[in-house]
PAMAR-160317 format. One line per field, with one value per residue: x, y, z of N, C-alpha, C in turn; residue in one letter. Coordinates in Angstrom, 3 decimals, padded with zeros to 6 digits, always signed. Atoms other than C-alpha are relative to their C-alpha. Layout:
N
npx c(X:...)
npy c(Y:...)
npz c(Z:...)
capx c(X:...)
capy c(Y:...)
capz c(Z:...)
cpx c(X:...)
cpy c(Y:...)
cpz c(Z:...)
code c(A:...)
This chain:
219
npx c(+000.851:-000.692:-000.033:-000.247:+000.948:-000.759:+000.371:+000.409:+000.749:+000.532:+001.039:+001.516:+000.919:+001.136:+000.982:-000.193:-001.236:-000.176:+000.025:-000.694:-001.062:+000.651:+000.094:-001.749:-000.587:+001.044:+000.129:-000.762:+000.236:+001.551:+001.249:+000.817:-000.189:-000.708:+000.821:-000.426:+000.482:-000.033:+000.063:+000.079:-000.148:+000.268:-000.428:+000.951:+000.427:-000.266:+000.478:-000.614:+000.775:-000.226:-000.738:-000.318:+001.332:+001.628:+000.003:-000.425:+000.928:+001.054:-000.840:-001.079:+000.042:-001.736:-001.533:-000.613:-001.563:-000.087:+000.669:-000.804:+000.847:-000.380:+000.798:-001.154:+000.480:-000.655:+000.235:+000.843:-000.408:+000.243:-001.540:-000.128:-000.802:-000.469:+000.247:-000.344:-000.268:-000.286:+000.525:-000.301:+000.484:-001.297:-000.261:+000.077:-001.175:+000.584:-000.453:+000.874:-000.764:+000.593:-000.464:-000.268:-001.079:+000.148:+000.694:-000.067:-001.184:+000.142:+001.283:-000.614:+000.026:+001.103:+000.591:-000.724:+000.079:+001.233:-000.137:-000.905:+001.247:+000.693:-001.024:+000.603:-001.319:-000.028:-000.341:-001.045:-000.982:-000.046:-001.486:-000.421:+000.221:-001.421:-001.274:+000.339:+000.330:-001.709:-000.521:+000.451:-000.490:-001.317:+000.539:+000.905:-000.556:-000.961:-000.028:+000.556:-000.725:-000.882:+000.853:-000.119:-001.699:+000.307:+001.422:+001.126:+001.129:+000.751:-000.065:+000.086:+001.183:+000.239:-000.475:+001.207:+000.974:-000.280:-000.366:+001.609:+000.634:-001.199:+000.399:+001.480:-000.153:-000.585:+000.970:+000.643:+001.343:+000.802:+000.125:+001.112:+001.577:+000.516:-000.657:-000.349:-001.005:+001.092:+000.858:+000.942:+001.500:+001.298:+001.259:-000.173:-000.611:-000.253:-001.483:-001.287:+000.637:-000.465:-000.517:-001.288:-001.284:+000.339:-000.904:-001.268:-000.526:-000.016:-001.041:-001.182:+000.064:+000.017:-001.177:-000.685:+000.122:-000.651:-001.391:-000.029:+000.282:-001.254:-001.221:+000.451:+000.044:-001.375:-001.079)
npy c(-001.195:-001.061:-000.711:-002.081:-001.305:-001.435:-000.923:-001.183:-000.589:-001.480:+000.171:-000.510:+000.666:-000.269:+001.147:+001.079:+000.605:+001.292:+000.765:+000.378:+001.048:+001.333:+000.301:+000.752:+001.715:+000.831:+000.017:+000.867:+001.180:+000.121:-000.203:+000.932:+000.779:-001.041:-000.510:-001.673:-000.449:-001.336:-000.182:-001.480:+000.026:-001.191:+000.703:+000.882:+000.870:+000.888:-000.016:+000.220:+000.214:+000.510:-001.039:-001.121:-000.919:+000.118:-000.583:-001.596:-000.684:+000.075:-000.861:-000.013:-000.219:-001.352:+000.314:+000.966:+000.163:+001.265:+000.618:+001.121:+000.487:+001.243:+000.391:+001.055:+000.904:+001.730:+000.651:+001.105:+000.694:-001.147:-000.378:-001.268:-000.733:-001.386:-000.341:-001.056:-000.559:-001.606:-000.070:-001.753:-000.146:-001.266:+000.290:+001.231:+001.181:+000.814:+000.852:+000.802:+001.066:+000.639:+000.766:-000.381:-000.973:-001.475:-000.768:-000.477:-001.606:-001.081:-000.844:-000.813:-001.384:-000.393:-000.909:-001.456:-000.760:+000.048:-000.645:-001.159:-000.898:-000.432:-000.542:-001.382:-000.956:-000.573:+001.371:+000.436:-001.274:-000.262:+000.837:-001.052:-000.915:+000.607:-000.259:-001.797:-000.353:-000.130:-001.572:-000.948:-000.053:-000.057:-001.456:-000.271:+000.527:-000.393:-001.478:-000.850:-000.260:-001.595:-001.479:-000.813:-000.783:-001.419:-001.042:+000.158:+000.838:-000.026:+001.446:+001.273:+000.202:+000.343:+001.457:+001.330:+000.284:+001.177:+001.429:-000.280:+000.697:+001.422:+000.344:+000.594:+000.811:+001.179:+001.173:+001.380:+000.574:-001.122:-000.550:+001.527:-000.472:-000.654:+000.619:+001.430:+000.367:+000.262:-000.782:+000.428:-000.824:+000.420:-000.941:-000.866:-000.730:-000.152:+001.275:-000.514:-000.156:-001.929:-000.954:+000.084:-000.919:-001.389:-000.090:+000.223:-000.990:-001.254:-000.422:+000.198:-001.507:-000.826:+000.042:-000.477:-001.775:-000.358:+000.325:-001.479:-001.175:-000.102:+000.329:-001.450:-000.498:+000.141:-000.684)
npz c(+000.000:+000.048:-000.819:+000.203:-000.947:+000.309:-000.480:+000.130:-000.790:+000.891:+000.719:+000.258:+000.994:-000.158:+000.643:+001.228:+000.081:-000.870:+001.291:+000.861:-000.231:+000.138:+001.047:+000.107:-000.228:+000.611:+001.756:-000.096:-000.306:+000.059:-000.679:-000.614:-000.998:-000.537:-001.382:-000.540:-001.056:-000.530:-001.470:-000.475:-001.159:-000.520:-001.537:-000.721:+000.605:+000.961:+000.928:+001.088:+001.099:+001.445:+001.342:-000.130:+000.649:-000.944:-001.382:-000.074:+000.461:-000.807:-001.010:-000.076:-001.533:-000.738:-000.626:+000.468:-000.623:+001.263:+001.317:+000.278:+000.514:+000.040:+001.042:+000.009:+001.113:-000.030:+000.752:+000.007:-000.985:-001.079:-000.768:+000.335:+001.461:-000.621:-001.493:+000.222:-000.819:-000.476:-001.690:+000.227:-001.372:-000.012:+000.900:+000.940:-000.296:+001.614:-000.066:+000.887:+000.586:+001.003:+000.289:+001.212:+000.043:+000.881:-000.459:-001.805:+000.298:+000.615:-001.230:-000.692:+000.311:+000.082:-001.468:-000.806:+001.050:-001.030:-001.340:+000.370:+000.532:-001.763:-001.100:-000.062:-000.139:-000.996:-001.400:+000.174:-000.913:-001.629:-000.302:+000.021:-000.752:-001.045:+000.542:-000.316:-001.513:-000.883:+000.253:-001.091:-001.224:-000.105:+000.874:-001.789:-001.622:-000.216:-000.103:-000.951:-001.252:-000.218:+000.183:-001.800:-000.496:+000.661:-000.386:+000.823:-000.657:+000.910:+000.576:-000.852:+000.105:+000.955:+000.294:-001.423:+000.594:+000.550:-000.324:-000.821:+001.236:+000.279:-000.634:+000.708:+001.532:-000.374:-000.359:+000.968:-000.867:+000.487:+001.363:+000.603:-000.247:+001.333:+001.152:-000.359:+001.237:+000.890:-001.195:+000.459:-000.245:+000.994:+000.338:+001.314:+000.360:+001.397:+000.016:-000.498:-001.235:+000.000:-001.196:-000.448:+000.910:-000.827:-001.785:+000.331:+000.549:-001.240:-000.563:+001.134:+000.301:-001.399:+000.052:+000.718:-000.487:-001.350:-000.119:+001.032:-001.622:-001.124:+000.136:+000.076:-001.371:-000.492:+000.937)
capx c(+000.000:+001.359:+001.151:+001.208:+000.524:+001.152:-000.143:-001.385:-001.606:-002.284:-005.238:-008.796:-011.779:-015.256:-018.357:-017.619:-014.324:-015.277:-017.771:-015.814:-013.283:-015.979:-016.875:-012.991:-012.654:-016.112:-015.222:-012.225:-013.528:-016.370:-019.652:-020.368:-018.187:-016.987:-017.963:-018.137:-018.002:-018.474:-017.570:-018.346:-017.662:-018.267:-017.603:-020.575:-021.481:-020.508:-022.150:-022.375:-023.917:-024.942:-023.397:-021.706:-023.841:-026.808:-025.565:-023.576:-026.196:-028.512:-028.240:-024.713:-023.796:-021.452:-017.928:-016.974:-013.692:-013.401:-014.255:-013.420:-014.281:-013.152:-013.317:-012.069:-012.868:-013.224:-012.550:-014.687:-012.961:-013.489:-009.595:-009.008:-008.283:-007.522:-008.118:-008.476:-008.635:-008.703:-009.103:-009.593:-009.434:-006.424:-004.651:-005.035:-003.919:-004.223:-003.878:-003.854:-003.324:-003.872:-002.577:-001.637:+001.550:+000.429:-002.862:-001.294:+001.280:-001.148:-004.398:-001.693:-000.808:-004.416:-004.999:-001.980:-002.569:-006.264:-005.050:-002.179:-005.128:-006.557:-003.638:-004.380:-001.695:-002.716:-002.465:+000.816:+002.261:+001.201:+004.166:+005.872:+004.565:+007.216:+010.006:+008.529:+007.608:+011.175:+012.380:+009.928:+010.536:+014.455:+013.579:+011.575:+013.232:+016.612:+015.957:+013.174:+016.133:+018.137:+015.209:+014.705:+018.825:+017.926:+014.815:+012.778:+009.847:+007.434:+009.599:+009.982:+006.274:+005.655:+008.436:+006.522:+003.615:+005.599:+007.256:+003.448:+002.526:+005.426:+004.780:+000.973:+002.264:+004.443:+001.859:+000.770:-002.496:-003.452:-001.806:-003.839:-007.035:-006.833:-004.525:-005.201:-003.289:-006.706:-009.811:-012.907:-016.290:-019.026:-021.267:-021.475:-018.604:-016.860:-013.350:-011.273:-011.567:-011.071:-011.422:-008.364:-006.149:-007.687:-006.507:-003.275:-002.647:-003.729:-001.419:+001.437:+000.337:+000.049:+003.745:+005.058:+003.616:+004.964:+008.514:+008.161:+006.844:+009.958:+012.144:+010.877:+010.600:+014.723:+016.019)
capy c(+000.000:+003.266:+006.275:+010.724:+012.694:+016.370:+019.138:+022.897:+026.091:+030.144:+028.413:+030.233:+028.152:+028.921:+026.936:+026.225:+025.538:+022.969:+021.869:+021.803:+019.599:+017.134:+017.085:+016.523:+013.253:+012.364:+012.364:+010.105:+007.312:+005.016:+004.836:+001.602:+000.632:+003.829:+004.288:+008.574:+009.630:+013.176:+014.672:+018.157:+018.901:+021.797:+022.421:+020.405:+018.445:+016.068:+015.929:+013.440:+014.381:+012.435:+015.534:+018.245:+020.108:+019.310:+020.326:+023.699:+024.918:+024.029:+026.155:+026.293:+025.444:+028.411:+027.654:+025.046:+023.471:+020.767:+019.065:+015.779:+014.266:+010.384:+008.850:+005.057:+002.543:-001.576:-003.939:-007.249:-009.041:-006.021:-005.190:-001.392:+000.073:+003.411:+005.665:+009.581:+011.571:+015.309:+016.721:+020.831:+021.908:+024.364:+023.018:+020.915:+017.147:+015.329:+011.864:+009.230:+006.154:+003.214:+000.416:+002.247:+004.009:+006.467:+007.080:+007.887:+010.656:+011.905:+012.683:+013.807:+016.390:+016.983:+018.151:+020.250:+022.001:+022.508:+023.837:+026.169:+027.905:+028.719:+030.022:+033.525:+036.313:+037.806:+034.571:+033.911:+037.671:+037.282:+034.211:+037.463:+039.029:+036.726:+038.551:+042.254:+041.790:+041.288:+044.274:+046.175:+045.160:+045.300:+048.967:+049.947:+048.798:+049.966:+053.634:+054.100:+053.703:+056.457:+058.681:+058.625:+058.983:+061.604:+063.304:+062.827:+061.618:+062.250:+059.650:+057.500:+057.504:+056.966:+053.892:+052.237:+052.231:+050.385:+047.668:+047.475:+046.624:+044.463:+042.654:+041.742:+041.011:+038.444:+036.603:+033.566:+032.962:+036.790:+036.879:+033.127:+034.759:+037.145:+035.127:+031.403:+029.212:+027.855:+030.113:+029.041:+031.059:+029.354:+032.016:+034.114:+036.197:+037.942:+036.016:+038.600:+039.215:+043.584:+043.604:+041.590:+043.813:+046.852:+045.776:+044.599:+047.545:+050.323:+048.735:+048.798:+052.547:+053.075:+051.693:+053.481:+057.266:+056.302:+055.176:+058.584:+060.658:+059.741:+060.004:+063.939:+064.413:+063.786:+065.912)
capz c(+000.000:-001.039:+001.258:+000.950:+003.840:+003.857:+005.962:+005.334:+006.758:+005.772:+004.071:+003.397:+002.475:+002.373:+001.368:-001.998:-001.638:+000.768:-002.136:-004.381:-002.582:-002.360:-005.848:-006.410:-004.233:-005.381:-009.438:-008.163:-006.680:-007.799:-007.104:-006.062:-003.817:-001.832:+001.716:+002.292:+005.525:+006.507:+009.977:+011.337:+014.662:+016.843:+020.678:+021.626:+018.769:+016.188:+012.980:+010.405:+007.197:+004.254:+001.815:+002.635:+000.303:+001.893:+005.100:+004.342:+002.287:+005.158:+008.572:+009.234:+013.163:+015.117:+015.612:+013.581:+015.021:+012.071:+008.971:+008.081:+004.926:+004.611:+001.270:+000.675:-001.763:-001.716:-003.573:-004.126:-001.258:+000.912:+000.943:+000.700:-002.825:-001.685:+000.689:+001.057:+004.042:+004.582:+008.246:+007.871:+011.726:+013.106:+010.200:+007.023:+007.593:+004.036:+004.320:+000.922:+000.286:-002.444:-003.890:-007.134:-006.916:-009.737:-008.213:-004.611:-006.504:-008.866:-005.925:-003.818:-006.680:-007.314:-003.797:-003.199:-006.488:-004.582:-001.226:-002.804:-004.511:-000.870:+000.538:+001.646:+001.447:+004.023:+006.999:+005.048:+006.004:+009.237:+009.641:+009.392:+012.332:+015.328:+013.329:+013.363:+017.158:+018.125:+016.085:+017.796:+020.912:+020.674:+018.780:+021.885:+024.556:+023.501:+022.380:+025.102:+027.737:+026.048:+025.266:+029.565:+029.882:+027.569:+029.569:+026.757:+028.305:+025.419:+023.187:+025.762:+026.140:+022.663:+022.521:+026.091:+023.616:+021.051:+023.180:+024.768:+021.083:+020.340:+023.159:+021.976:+018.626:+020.165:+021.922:+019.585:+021.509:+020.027:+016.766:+016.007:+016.983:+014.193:+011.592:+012.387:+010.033:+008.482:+008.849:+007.775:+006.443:+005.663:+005.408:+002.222:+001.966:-000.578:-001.526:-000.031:+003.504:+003.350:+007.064:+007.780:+005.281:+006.766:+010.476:+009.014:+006.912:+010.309:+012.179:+009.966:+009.431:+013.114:+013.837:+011.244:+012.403:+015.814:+014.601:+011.997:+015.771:+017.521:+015.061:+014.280:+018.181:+018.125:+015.608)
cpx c(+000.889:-000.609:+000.369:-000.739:+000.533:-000.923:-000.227:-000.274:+000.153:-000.834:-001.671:-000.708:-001.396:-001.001:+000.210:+001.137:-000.124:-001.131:+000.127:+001.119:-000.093:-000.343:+001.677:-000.348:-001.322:+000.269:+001.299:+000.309:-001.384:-000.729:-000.472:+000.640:+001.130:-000.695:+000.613:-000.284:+000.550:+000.109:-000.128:-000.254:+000.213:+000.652:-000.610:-000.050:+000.640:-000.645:+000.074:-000.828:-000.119:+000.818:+000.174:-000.401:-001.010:+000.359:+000.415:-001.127:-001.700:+000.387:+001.082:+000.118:+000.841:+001.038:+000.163:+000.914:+000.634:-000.832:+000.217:-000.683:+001.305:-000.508:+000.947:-001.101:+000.347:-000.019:-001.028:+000.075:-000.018:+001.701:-000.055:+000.618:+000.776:-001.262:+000.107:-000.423:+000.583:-000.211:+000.054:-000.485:+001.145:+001.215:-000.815:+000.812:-000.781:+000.943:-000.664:+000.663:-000.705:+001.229:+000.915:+000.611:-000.470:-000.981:+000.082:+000.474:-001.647:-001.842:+000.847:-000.273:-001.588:-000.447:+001.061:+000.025:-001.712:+000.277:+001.133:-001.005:-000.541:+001.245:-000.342:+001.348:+000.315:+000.311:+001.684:+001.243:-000.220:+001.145:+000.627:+000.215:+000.961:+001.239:-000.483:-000.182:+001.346:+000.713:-000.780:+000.402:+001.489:-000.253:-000.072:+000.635:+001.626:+000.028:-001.005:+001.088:+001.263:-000.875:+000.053:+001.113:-000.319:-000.739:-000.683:-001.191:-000.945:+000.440:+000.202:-001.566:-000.326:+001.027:-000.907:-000.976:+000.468:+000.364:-001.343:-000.264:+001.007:-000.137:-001.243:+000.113:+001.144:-000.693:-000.571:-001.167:-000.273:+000.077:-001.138:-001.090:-000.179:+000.196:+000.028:+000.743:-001.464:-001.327:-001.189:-001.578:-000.458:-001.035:+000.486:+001.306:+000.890:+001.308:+001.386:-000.316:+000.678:+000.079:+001.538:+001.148:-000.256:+000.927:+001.564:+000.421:-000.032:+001.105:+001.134:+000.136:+000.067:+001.559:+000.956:+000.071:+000.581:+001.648:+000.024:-000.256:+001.296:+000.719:+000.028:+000.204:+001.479:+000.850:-000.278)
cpy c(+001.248:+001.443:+001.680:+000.444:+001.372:+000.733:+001.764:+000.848:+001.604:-000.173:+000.783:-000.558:+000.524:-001.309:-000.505:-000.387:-001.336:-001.365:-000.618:-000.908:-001.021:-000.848:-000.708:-001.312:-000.335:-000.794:-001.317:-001.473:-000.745:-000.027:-001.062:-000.655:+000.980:+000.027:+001.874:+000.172:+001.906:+000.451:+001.660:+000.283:+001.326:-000.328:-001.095:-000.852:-000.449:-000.151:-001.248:-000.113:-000.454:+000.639:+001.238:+001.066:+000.192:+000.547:+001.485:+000.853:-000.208:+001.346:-000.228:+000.752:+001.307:-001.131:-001.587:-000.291:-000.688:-000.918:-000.825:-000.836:-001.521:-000.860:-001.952:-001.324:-001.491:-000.507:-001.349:-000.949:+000.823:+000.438:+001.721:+000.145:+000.960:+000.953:+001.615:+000.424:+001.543:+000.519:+001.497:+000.673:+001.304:-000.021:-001.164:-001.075:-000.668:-001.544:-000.864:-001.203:-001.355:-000.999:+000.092:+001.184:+001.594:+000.722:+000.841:+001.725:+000.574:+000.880:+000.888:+001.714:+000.861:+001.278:+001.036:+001.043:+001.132:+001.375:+001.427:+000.969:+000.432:+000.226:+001.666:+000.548:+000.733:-000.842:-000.151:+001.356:-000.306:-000.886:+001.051:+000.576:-000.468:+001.081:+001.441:+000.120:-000.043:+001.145:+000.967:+000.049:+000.148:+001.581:+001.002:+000.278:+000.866:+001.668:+001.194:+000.354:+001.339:+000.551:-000.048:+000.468:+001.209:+001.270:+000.309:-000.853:-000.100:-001.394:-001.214:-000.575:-000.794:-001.697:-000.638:-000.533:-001.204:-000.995:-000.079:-000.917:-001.637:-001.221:-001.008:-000.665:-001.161:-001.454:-000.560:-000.025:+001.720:+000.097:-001.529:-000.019:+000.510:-000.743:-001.539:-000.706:-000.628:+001.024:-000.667:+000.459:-000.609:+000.109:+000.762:+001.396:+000.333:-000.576:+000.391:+000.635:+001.525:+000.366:-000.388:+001.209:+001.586:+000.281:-000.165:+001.337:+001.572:-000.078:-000.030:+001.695:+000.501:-000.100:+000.849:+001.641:-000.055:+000.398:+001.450:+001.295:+000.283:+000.861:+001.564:+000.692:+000.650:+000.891:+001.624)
cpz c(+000.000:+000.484:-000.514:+001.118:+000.096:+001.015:-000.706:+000.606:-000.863:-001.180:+000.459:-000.649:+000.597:-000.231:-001.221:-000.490:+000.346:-001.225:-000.934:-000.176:+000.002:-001.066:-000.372:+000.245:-000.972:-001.371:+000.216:+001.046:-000.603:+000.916:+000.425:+001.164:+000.913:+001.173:+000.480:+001.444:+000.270:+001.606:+000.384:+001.500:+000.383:+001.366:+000.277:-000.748:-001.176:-001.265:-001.549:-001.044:-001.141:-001.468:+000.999:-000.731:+000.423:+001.514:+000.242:-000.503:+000.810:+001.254:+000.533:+001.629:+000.170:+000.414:-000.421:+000.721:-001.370:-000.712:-000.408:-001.608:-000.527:-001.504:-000.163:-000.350:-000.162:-001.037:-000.149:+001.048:+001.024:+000.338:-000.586:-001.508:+000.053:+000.586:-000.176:+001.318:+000.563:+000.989:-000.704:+001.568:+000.130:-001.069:-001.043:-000.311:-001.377:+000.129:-001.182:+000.314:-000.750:-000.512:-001.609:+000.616:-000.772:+000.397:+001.014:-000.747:-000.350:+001.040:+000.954:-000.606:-000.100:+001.196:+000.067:-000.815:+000.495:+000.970:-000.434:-000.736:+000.276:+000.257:-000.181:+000.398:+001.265:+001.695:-000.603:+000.380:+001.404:+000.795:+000.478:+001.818:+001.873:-000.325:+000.400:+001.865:+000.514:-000.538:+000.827:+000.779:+000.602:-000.408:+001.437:+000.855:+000.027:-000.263:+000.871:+001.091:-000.211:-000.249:+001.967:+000.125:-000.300:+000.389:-001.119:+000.215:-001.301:-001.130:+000.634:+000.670:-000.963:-000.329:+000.903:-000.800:-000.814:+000.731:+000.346:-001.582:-000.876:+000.780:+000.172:-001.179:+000.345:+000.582:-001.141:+000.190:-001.215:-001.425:-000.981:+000.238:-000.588:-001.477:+000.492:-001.217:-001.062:+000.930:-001.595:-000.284:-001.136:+000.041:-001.386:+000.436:-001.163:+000.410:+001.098:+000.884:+000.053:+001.468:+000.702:-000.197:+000.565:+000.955:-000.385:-000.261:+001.302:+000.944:+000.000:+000.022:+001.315:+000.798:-000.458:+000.454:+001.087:-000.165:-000.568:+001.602:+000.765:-000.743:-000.386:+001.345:-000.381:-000.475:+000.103)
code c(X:X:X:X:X:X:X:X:X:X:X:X:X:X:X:X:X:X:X:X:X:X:X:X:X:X:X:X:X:X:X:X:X:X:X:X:X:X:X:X:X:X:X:X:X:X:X:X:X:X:X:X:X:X:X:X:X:X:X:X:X:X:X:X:X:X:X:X:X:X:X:X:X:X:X:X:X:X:X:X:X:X:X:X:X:X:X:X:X:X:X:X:X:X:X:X:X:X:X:X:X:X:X:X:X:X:X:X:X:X:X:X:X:X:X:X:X:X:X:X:X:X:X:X:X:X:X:X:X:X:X:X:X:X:X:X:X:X:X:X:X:X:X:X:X:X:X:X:X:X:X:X:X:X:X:X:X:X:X:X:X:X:X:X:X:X:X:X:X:X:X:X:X:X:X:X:X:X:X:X:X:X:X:X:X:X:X:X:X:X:X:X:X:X:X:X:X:X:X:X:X:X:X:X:X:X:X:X:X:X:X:X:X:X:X:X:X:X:X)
């Protein structure tokens, strides 16, 4: 039995992504001897619906956690043919496998050709954002202590603020509450989420007037 598992993350899917992922495995397994299983799981509850069509395009629970859709195909003796396996929860775990070498590669590529097509620019800057919090906070920290030597209280105000923000943008727990590595809306929205890039882009602009405040204070 031949084997591909891979993982995913700074992915964005919606409803008809998730559709459309189904149609995918669907078109590549038959029809008579495939057992589908669907899983949707919340805090409380578990879910398992005959179609994921039928269920997204039904009322759609709060707070998804994960999505599981299980696809895997017998043969006449009941021995596995192959096998598919997508989990879509705090990441995407893609697990195949099949008795046909060429089929394992070429579903693999199928899917990662798929998921790279969902990757959102904006979750994938935010990787980013570990690296900017330590410049800040090195930034900060080292030219608030000569602005006080200095008796410049005003930029040493204005740095406190930045390490303060550096600080927040270091915590994981906060920046994976705005930028999780998979985020998932499956309610009608439009493709491109404008309020992320908004918040991104303010406080990019709000950094920047501070570092531009000091650096005017000094001269």
């Amino acid at each position: 039995m031949y084997k591909a598992d891979k993982s995913y993350s700074s992915i964005e899917l919606n409803k008809e992504d998730i559709i459309e992922l189904e149609d995918i495995l669907t078109d590549k397994f038959a029809t008579g001897n495939t057992r589908k299983v669907f899983t949707v799981n919340t805090k409380n509850r578990e879910f398992t619906p005959l179609s994921l069509y039928g269920f997204l395009n039904d009322k759609v629970p709060d707070n998804i956690e994960n999505i599981t859709l299980s696809f895997r195909e017998m043969d006449t003796d009941y021995s596995q043919v192959k096998y598919v396996r997508v989990s879509i929860g705090k990441y995407v775990f893609l697990s195949i496998e099949g008795k046909d070498e060429v089929w394992v590669n070429g579903m693999a590529q199928l899917l990662d050709a798929f998921f790279k097509k969902k990757k959102s620019l904006v979750l994938k800057m935010s990787n980013l954002i570990p690296i900017l919090a330590g410049g800040l906070i090195g930034f900060s920290a080292g030219n608030g202590f000569f602005a006080l030597k200095q008796g410049n209280t005003t930029s040493a105000i204005i740095l406190g603020i930045l390490l303060i923000i550096g600080f927040i943008m270091a915590n994981p727990f906060y920046v994976r509450k705005v930028f999780p590595p998979v985020r998932l809306n499956l309610t009608p929205v439009p493709k491109r989420n404008w309020n992320l890039i908004w918040a991104a882009t303010g406080a990019i602009g709000t950094i920047i007037g501070l570092c531009v405040a000091i650096i005017s204070l000094w001269k």
